[in-house]
N, C-alpha and C positions, 0 to 999 in steps of 0.2 A: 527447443533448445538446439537447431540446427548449426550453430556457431562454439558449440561448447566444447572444451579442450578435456585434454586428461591431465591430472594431477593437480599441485596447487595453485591453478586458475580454475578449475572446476568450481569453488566456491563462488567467485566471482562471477561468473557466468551463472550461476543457478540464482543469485543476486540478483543482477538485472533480470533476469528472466520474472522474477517475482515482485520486484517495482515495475517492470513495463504492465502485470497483472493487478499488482496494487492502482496504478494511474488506470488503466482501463475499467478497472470494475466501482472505481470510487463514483463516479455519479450515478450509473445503476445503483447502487447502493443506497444513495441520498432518495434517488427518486423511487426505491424500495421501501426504506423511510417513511417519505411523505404520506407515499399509499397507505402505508399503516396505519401510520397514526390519522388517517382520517378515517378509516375503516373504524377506530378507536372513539372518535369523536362520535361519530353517527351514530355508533353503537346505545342501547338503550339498555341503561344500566341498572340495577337496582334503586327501587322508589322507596321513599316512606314509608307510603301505605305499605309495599310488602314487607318491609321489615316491621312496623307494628301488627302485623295482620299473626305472623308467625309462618308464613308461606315465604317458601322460598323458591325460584328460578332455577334448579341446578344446572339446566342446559346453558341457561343463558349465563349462570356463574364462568362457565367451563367457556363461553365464547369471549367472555372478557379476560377469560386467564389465556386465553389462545395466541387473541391479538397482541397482550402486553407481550406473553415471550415471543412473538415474531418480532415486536421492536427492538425487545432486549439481545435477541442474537444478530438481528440490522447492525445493531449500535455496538457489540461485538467486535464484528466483520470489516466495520466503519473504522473502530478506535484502532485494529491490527493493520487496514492499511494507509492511516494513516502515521502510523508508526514509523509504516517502511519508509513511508514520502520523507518523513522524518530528517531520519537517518540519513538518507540520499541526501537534503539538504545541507545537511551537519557535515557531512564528509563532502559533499562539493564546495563548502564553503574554506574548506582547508587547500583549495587546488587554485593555480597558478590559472589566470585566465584562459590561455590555450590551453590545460586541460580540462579543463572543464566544457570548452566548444568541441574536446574530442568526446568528452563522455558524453553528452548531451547527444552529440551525432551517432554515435555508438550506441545509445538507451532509445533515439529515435529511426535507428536502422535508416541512417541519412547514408546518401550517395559518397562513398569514400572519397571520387576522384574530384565533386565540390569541396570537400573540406578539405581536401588538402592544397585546391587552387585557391580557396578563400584563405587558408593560415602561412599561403607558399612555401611548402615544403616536401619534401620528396617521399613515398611511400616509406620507405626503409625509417627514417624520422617519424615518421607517424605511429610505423609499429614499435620503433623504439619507445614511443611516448605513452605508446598503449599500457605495455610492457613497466612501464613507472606508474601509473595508475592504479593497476592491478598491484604492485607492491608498496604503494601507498594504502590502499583498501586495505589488504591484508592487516597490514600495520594499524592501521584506523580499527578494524573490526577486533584484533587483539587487545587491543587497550580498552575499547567500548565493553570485549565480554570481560577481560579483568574486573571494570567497574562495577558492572550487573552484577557480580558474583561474589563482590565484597559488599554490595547493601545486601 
């Protein structure tokens, strides 16, 4: 969070800091996932025979209870950052085309002095525009926890 300001942009900044972590870790994630559940699949479960027999596996209970909760907390980790991705969508979706190619350059730590030759405009206009994002967010992220807090 080498970009991070003090006061009421700090939330903002700790934001993206946490979607640029939500996009990075989401296909690890998936491909943590996969691994599982075929970990899961392979696995050799409880038979007939030992359930009529009256013997039971406990080790191998405890390896099938292993597997599932490492899916269950994948699918966790999965659903929390897709959340974030969420979110990010939902509030980009409220922003005027150029901001949105600033946020997007700003969440992809793109080269300032292309995006500003590609929207042609002058630093000082960019930081102002930054500057309207961040109190657009604000504003977005106070009505969003209003909502959460009234279900």
């Amino acid at each position: 969070m080498n970009q991070s300001k003090t006061g009421l942009n700090n939330s903002f900044y700790k934001w993206i800091d946490q979607l640029r972590r939500s996009k990075r870790k989401l296909p690890e994630l998936l491909e943590k996932l996969d691994y599982y559940k075929v970990k899961l699949i392979g696995y050799h479960g409880i038979s007939y025979d030992q359930i009529g027999s009256g013997t039971s596996d406990k080790k191998g209970d405890e390896n099938l209870l292993y597997w599932i909760d490492k899916i269950n907390q994948v699918e966790d980790e999965i659903n929390k950052s897709n959340q974030v991705i969420m979110k990010y969508q939902d509030f980009k979706n409220t922003l005027k085309e150029e901001q949105k190619i600033i946020l997007d350059s700003h969440i992809d730590r793109s080269n300032v002095l292309v995006i500003l030759r590609e929207l042609g405009i002058k630093r000082s206009s960019y930081n102002q525009k930054k500057e309207d994002i961040i109190r657009l967010w604000i504003c977005y992220k106070i009505k969003s926890d209003s909502k959460s807090s009234m279900s």
